[in-house]
C-alpha positions in Angstrom: 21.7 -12.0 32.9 21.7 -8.3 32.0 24.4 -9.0 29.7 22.8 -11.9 28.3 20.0 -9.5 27.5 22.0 -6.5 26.0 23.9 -8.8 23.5 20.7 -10.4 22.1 19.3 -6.7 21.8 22.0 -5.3 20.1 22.3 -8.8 17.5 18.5 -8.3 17.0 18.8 -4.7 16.0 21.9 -5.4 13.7 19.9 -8.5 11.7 16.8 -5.6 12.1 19.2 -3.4 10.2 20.6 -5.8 7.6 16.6 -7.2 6.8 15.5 -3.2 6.8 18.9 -2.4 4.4 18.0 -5.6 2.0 14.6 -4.6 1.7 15.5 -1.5 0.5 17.9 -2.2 -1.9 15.3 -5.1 -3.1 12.0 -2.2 -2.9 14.4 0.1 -5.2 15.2 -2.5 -8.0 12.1 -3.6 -8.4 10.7 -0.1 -10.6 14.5 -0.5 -12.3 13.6 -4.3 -13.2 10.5 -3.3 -14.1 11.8 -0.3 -16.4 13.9 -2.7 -18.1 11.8 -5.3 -19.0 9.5 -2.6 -20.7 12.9 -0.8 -22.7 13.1 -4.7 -24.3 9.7 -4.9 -24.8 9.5 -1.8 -26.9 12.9 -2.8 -28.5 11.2 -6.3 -29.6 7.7 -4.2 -30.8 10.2 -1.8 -33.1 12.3 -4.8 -34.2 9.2 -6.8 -35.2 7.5 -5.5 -38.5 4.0 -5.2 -37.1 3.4 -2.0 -36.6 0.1 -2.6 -34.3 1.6 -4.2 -31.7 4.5 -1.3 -31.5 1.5 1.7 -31.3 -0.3 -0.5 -28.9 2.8 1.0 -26.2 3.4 3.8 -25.6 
């Protein structure tokens, strides 16, 4: 029973680890995402001709 008990503590804290590890890694792309989209955004604003829209960001 006791080691019934110990090996579903010791899976729970390795999926614990893997979810904690993936949010992470997810939590930490998101500003790089984000960072991205806006590099293309300003790329498409400079492309484009209009030169409202590309003062509009900064």
């Amino acid at each position: 029973m006791v080691l019934i008990y110990y090996l579903l503590m010791t899976f729970w804290l390795e999926m614990f680890k893997l979810n904690m590890i993936l949010l992470a890694t997810i939590v930490i792309r998101i500003p790089l995402i984000y960072d991205c989209l806006h590099i293309l955004r300003y790329i498409n604003t400079k492309v484009d001709r209009n030169p409202k829209i590309s003062e509009a960001i900064p």
